[in-house]
MARPA-875801 format. One record per residue: residue number from 1; residue in one letter; x negated, z negated, y negated of N, C-alpha, C in turn. Coordinates in nm, 3 decimals, padded with zeros to 5 digits. Each point is the difference from the previous one (the first is absolute). Example, Ala and Ser with C-alpha at 12.3 -4.5 7.8 and 13.67 -1.06 7.14 Angstrom:
# residues 2
 seq type     n.X     n.Z     n.Y    ca.X    ca.Z    ca.Y     c.X     c.Z     c.Y
   1    A -01.319 -00.780  00.569  00.089  00.000 -00.119 -00.090  00.000 -00.120
   2    S  00.035  00.072 -00.105 -00.082 -00.006 -00.119  00.077 -00.073 -00.109
//
This chain:
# residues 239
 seq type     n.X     n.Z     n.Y    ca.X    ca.Z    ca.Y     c.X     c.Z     c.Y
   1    X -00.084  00.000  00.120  00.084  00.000 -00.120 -00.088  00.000 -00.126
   2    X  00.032  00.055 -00.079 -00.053 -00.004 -00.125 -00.013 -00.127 -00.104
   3    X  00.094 -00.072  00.042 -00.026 -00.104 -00.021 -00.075 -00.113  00.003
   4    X -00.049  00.001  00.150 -00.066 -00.033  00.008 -00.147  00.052  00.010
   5    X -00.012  00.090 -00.014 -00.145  00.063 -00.062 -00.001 -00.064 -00.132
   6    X  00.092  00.022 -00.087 -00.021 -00.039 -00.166 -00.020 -00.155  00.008
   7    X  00.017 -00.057  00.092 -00.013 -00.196 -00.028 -00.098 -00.023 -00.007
   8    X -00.102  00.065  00.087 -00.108 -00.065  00.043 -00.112  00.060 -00.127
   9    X  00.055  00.084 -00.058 -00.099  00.028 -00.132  00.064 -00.115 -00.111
  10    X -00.152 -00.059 -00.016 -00.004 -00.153 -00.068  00.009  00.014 -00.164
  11    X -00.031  00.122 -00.021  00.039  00.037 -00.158  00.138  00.021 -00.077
  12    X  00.123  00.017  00.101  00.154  00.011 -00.003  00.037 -00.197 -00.042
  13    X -00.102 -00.080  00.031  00.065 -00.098 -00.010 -00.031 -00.100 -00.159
  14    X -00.083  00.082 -00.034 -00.064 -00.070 -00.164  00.087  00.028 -00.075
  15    X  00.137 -00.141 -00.030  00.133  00.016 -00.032 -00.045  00.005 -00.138
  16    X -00.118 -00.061 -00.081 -00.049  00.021 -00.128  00.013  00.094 -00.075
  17    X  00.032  00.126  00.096 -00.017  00.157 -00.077  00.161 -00.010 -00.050
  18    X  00.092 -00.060  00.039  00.125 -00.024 -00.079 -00.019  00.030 -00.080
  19    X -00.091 -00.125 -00.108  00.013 -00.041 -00.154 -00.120  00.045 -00.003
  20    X -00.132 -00.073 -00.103 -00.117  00.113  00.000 -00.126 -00.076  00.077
  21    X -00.023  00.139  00.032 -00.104 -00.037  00.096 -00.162  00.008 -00.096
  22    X -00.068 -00.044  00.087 -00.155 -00.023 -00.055 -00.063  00.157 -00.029
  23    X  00.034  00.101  00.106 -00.068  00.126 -00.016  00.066  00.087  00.030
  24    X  00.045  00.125 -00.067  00.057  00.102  00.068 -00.067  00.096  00.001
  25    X -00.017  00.060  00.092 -00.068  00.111  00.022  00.026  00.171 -00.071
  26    X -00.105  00.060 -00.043  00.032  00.120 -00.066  00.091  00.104 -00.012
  27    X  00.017  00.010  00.212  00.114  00.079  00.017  00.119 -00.002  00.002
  28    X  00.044 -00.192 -00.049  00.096 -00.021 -00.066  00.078  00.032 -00.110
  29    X -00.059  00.146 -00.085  00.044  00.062 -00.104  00.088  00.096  00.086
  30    X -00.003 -00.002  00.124  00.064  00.136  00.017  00.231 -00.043 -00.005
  31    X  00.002  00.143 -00.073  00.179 -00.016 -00.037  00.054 -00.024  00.172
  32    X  00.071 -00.101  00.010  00.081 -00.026  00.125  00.166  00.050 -00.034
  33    X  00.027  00.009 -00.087  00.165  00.044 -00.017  00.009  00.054 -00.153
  34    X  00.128 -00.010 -00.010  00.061  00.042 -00.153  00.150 -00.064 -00.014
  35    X  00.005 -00.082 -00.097  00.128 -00.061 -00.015  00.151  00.092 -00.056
  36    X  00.040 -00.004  00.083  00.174  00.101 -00.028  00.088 -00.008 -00.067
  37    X  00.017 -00.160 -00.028  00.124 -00.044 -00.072 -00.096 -00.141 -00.057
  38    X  00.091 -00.069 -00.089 -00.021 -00.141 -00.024  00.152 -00.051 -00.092
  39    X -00.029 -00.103  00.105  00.130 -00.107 -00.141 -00.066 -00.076 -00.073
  40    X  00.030 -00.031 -00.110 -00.048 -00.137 -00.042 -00.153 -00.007 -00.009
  41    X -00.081 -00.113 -00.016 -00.133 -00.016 -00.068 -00.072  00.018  00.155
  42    X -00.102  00.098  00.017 -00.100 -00.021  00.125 -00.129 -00.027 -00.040
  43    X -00.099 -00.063  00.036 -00.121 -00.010 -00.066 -00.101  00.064  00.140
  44    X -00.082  00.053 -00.047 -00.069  00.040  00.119 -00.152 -00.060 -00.099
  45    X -00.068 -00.073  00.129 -00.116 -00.069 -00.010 -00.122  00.028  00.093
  46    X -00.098  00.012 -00.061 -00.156  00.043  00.051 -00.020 -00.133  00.057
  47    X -00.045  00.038  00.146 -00.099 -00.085  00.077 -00.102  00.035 -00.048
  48    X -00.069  00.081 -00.053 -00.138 -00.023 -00.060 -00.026 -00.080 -00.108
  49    X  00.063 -00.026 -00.078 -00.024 -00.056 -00.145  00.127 -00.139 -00.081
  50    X  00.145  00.064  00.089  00.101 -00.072 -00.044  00.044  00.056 -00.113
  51    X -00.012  00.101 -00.073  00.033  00.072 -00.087  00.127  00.052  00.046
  52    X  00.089  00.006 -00.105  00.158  00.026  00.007  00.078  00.124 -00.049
  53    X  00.120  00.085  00.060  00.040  00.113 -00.098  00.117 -00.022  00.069
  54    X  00.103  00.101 -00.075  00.113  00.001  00.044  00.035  00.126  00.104
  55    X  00.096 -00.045  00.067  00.079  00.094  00.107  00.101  00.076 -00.022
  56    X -00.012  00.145  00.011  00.073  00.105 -00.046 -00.013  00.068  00.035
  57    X  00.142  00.135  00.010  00.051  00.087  00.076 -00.168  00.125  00.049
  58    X  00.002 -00.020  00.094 -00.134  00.133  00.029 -00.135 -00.064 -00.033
  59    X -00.002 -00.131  00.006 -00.140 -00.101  00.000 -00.067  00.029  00.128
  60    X -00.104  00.012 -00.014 -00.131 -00.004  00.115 -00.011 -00.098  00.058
  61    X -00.013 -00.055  00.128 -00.023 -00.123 -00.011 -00.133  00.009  00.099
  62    X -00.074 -00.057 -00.032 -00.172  00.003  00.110  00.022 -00.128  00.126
  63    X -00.133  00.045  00.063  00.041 -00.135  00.097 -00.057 -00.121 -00.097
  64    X -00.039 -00.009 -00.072 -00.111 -00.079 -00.046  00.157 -00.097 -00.123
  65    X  00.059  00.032  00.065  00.127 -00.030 -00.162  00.084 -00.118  00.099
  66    X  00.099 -00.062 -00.080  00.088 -00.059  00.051  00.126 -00.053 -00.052
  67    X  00.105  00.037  00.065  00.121  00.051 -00.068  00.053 -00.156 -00.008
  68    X  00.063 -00.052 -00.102  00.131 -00.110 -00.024  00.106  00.045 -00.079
  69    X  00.079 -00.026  00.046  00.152 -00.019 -00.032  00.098 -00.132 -00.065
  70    X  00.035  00.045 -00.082  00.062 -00.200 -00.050  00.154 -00.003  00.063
  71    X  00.020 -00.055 -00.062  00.137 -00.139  00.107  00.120  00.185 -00.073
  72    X -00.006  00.062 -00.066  00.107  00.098 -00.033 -00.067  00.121  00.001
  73    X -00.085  00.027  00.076 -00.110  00.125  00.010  00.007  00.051  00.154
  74    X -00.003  00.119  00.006 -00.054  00.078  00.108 -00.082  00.152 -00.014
  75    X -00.061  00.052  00.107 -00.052  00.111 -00.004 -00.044  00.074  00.104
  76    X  00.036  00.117 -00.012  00.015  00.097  00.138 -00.133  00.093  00.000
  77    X -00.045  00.027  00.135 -00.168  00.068  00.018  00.027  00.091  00.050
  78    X -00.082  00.151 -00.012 -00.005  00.042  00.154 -00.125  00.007  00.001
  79    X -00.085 -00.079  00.113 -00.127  00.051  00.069 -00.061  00.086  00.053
  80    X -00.108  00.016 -00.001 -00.104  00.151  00.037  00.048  00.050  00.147
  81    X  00.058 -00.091  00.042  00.032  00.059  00.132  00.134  00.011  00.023
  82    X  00.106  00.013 -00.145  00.137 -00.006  00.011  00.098 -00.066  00.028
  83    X -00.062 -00.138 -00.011  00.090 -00.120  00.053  00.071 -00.030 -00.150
  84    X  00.093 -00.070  00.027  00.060 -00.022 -00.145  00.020 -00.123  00.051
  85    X -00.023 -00.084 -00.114  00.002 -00.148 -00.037  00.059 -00.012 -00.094
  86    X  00.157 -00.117  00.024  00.076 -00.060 -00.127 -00.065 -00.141 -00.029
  87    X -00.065 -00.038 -00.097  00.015 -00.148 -00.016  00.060 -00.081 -00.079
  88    X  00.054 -00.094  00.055  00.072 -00.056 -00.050 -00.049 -00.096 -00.130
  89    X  00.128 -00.097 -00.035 -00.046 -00.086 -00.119 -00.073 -00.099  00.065
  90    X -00.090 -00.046 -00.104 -00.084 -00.113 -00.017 -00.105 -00.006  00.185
  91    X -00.082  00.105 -00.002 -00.087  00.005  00.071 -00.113  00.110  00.019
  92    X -00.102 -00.045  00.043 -00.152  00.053 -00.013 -00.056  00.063  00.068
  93    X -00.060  00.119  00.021 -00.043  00.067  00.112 -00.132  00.078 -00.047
  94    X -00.069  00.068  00.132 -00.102  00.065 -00.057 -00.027  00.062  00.120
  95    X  00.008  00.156 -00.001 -00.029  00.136  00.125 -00.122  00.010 -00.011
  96    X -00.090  00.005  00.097 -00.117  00.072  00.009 -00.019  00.057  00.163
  97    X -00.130  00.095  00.028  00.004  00.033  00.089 -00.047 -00.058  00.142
  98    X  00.063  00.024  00.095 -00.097 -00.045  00.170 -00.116  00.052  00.013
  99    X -00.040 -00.035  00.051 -00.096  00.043  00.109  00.023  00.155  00.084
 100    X  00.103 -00.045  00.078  00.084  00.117  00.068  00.054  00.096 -00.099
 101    X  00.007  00.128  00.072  00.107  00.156 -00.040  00.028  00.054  00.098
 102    X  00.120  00.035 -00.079  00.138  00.016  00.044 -00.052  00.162  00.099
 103    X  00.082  00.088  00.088 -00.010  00.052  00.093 -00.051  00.160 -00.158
 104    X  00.083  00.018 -00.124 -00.013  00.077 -00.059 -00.149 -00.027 -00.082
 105    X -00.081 -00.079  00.003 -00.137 -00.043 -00.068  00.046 -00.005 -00.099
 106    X  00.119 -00.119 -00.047  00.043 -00.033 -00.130 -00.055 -00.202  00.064
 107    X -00.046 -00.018 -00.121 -00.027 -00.174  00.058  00.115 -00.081  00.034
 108    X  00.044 -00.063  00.062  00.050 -00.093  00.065 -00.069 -00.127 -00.189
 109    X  00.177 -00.030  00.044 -00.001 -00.118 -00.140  00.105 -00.095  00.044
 110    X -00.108 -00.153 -00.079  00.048 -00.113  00.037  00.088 -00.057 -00.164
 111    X  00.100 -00.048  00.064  00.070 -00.067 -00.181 -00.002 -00.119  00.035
 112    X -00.046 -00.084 -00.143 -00.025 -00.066  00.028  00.089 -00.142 -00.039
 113    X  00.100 -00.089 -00.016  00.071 -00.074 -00.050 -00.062 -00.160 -00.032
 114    X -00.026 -00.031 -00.107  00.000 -00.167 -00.019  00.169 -00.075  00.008
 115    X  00.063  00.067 -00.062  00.134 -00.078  00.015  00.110  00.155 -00.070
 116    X  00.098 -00.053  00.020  00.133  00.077 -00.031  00.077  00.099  00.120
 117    X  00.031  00.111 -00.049  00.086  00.054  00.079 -00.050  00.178 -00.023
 118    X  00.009  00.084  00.098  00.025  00.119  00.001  00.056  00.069  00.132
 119    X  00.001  00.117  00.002  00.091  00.076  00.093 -00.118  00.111 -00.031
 120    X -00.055  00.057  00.125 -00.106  00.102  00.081  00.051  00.124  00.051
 121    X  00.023  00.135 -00.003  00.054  00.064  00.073 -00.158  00.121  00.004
 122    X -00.054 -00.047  00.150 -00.134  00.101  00.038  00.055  00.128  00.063
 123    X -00.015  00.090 -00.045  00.048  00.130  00.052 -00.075  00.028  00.129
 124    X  00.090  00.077  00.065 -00.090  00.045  00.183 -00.089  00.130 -00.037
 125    X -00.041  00.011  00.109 -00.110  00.089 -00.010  00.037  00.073  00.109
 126    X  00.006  00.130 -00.019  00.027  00.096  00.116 -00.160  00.026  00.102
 127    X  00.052 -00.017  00.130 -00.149  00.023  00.069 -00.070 -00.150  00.037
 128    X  00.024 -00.088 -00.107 -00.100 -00.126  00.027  00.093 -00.106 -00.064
 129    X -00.077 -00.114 -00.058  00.056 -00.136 -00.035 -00.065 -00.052 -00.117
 130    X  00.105  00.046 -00.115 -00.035 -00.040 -00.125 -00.034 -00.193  00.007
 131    X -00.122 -00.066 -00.044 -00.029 -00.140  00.014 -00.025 -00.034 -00.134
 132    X  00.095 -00.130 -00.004 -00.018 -00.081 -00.110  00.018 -00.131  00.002
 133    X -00.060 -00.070 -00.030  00.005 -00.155 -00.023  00.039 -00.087 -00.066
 134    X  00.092 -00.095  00.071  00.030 -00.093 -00.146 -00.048 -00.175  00.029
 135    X -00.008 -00.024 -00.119 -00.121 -00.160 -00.014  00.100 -00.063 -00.095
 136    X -00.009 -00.130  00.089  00.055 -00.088 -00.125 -00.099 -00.122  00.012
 137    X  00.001 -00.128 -00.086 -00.094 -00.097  00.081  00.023 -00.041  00.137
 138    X  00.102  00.026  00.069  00.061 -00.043  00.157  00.004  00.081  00.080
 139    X  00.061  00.127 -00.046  00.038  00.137  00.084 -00.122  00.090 -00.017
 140    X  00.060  00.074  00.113 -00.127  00.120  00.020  00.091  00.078  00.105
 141    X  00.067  00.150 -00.052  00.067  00.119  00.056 -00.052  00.081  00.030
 142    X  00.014  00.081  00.089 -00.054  00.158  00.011  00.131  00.083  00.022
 143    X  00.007  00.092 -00.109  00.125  00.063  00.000 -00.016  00.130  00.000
 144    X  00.116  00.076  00.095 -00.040  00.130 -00.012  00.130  00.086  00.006
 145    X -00.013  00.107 -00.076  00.116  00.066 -00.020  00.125 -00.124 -00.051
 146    X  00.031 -00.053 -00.060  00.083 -00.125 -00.020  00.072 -00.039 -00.148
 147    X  00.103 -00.074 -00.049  00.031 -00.004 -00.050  00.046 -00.166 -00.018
 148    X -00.071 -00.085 -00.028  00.023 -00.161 -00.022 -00.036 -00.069 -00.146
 149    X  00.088 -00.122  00.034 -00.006 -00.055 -00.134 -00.092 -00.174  00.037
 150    X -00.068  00.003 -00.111 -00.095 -00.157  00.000  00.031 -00.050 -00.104
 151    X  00.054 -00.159 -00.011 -00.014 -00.113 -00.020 -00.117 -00.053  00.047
 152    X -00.105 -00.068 -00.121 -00.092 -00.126 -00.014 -00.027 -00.116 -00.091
 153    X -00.029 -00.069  00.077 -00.101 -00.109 -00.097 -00.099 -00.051  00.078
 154    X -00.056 -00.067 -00.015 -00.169 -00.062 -00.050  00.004 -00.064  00.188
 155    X  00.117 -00.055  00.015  00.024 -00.050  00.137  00.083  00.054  00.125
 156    X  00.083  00.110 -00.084  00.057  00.038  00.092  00.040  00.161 -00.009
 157    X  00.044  00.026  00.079  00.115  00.172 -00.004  00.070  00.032  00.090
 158    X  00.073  00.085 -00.057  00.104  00.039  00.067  00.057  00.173  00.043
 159    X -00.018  00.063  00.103 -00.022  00.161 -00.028  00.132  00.036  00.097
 160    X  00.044  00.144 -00.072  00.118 -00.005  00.016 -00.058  00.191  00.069
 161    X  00.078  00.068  00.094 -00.050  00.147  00.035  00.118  00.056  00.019
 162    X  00.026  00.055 -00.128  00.145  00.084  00.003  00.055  00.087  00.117
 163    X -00.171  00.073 -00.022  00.024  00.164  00.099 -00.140 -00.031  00.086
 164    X -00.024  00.050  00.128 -00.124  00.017  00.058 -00.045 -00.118  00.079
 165    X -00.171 -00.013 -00.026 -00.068 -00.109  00.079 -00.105 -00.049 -00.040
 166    X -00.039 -00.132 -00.020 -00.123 -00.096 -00.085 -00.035 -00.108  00.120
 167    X -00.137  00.000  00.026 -00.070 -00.099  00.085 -00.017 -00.095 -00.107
 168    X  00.040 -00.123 -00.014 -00.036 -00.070 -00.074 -00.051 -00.169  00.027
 169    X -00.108 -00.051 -00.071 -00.090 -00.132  00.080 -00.010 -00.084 -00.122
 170    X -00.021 -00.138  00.053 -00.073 -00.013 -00.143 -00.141  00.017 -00.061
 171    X -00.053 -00.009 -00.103 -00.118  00.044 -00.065 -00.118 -00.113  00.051
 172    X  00.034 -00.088  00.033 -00.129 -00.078  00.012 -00.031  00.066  00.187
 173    X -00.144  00.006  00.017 -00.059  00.037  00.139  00.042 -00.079  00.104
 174    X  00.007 -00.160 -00.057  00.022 -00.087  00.130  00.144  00.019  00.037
 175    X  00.125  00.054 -00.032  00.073  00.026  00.054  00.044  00.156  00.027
 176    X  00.009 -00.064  00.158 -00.074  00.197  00.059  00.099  00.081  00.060
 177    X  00.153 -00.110  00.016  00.092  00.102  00.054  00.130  00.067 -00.154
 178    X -00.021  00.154  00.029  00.120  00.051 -00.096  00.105  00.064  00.114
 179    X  00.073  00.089 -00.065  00.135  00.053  00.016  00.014  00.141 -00.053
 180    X  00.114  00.027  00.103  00.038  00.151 -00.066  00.176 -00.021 -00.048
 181    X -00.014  00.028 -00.119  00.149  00.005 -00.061  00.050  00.135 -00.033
 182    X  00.126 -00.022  00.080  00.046  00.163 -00.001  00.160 -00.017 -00.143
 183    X  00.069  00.142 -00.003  00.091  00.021 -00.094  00.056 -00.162 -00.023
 184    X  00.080 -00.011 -00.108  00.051 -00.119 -00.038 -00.049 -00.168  00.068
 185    X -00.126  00.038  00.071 -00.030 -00.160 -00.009 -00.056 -00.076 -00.137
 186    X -00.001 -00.128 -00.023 -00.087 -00.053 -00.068 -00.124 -00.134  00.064
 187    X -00.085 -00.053 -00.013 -00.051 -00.086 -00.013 -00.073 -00.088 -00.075
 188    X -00.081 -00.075 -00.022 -00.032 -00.126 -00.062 -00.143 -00.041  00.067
 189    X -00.099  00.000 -00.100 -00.113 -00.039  00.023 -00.093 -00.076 -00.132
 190    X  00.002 -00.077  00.089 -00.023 -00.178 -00.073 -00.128 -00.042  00.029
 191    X -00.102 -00.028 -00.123 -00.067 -00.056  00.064 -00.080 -00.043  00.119
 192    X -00.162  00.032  00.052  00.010 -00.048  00.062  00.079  00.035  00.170
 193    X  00.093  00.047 -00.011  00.108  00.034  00.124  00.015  00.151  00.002
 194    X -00.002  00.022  00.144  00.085  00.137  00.024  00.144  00.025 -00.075
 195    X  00.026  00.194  00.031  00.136  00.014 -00.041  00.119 -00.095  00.063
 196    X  00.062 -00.032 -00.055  00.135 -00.088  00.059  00.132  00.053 -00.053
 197    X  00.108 -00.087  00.030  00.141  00.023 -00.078  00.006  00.152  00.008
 198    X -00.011  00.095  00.138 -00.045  00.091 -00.022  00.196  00.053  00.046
 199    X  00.092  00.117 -00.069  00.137 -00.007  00.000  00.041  00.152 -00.023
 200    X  00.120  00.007  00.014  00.027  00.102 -00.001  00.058  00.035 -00.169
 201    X  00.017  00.056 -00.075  00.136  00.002 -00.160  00.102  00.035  00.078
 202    X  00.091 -00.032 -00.040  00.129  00.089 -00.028  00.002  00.136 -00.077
 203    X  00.058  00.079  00.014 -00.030  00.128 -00.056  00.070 -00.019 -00.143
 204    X  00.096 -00.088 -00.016  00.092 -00.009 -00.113 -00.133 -00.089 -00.075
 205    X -00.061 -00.004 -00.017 -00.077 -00.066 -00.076 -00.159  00.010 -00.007
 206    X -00.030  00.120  00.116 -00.131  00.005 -00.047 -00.059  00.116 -00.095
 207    X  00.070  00.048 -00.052 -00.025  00.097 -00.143 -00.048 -00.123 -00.107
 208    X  00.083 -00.098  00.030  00.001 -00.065 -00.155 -00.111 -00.164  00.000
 209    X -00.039  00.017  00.104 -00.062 -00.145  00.075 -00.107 -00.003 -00.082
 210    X -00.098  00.057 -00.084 -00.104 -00.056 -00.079  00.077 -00.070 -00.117
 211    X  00.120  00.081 -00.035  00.028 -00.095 -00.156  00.055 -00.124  00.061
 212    X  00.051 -00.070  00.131  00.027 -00.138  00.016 -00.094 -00.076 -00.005
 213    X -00.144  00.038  00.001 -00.098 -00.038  00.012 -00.039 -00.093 -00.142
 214    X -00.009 -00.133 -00.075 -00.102 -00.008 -00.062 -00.123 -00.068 -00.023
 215    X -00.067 -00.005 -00.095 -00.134 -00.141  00.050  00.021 -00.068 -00.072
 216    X  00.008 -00.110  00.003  00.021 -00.126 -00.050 -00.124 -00.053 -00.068
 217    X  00.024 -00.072 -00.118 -00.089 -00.063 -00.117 -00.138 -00.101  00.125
 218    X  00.047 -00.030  00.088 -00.028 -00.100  00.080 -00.134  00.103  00.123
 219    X  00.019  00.154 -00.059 -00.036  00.129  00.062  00.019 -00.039  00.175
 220    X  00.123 -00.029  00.021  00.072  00.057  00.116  00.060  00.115 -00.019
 221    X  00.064  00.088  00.172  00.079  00.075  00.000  00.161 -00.055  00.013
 222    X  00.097  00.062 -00.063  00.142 -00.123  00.046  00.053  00.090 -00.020
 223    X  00.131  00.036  00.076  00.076  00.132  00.091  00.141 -00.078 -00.102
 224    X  00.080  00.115 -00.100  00.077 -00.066 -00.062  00.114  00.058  00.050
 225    X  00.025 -00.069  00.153  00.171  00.027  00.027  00.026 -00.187  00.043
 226    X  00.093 -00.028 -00.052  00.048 -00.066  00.119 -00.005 -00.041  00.118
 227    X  00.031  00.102  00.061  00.001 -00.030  00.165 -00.068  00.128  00.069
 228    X -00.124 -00.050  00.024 -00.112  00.107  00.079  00.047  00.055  00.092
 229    X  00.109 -00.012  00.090  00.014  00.039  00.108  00.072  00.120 -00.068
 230    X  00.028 -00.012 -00.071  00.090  00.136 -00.016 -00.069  00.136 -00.002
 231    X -00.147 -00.037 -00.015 -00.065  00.163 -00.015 -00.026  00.041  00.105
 232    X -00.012 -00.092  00.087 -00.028  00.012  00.175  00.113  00.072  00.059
 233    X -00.004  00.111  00.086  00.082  00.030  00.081  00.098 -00.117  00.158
 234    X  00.076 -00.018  00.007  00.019 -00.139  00.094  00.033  00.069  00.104
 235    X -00.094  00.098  00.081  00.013  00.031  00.105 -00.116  00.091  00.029
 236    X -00.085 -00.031  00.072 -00.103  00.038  00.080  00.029  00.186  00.009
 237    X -00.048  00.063 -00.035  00.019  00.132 -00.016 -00.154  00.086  00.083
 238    X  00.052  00.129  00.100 -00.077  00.045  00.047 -00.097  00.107 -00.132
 239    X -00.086 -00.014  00.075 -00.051  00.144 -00.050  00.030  00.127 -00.016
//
C-alpha cells in the first residue's frame, strides 16, 4: 500500500512545517496550484520568511506558501495535478510535493492540514493511479481517484469519502495498523490511536456532513446535531 510506503519516510512527520519551519528548501518556489474563487479575507503566508499577501481570484499559490482562512472565509484550488480543493472557514493548510509520481509523471502531492476543514476531489487517471496524500497532525491518507472531505485539529480528525477509496492510519509510526474506507464511510483518528468510530452516512446527509462539523474555542471537533444516530444508517447494509 502506498501508505504505507509514505509512513516510514520520517520527513512526512515534521508537523513544524504547518506553521514555519526553520528551512525551506529552494525548490519550494515551485507554483503548486492557482486559487479559483475566494470569499471573504484569505491570507496566504510564506514558510520562508512569514511574510503576508492577500488571496484572490487566479492567485498562484507555491508549495513554499500557506493558505488560512478566517471564521467567515473560504477558498477554492485547483492543483497541478487537477484536484480541486474547497476550504473551508477558519483553517490552515499547505500543498507541496511527494516523493512519489503519479503513473502520468505529474508529482504525487501531499496537503497538508494543521486544523479546519476541507473537501478533496483527486481526479483518476486513465491507465494508472492518480496518488495523493493527506496529513493532518493524526491522520495520514492515501487517496486515489477519490472524492472526501477532512475535518482537523491539533488532536484529532475526522474523514469523510463521498465517492471511491482512502487507506487511511494515523500519522505517528508507532501506530502501524490503517484501513481502507470505501463510498460513504467515515472515521476518526485520535491521537496516538488507530482509525476508529469507523460508520457508514446516511445518504440523506452526507452531501452536507462537513458543515455539521465545527471546532470548538476549546479546538475540539463537535458534530452539531442532536442526536448522532441519525446520520448513521440503522441497518447494516450490503455492499
Amino acid at each position: 500500500m502506498y501508505l504505507k510506503t509514505f509512513l516510514i519516510c520520517p520527513t512526512v512527520f515534521l508537523s513544524f512545517l504547518f506553521v514555519f519551519p526553520i528551512s525551506v528548501s529552494a525548490q519550494n518556489g515551485f507554483q503548486i496550484g492557482t486559487i479559483t474563487s475566494v470569499k471573504g479575507e484569505v491570507d496566504i503566508i510564506s514558510l520562508v520568511n512569514g511574510s503576508r499577501r492577500d488571496g484572490a481570484d487566479e492567485t498562484a499559490i507555491l508549495e513554499s506558501e500557506q493558505i488560512r482562512t478566517g471564521v467567515k472565509s473560504g477558498a477554492s484550488l485547483i492543483l497541478l495535478d487537477g484536484t480541486h480543493v474547497d476550504i473551508l472557514p477558519f483553517s490552515i493548510i499547505n500543498v507541496r510535493r511527494a516523493s512519489s509520481v503519479s503513473g502520468d509523471g505529474i508529482p504525487a502531492l501531499s496537503l497538508r492540514m494543521l486544523s479546519g476543514r476541507v473537501r478533496v476531489r483527486v481526479p483518476s487517471l486513465a491507465g494508472g493511479e492518480r496518488m495523493f496524500f493527506l496529513k493532518t497532525p493524526t491522520l495520514i491518507a492515501s487517496v486515489r481517484g477519490t472524492d472526501i472531505g477532512l475535518v482537523a485539529v491539533l488532536k484529532d480528525a475526522r474523514i469523510v469519502v463521498y465517492e471511491g477509496e482512502v487507506e487511511v492510519g494515523n500519522r505517528s509510526p508507532s501506530v502501524k495498523r490503517s484501513y481502507i474506507l470505501r463510498t460513504r464511510q467515515t472515521a476518526r483518528v485520535k491521537e496516538g490511536e488507530p482509525p476508529s468510530e469507523i460508520k457508514y452516512l446516511d445518504m440523506s446527509v452526507l452531501e452536507n456532513i462537513l458543515d455539521q462539523y465545527e471546532i470548538t474555542r476549546q479546538n475540539k471537533i463537535q458534530l452539531q446535531v442532536r442526536e448522532p444516530e441519525m446520520l448513521f444508517d440503522r441497518m447494516v447494509k450490503k455492499r
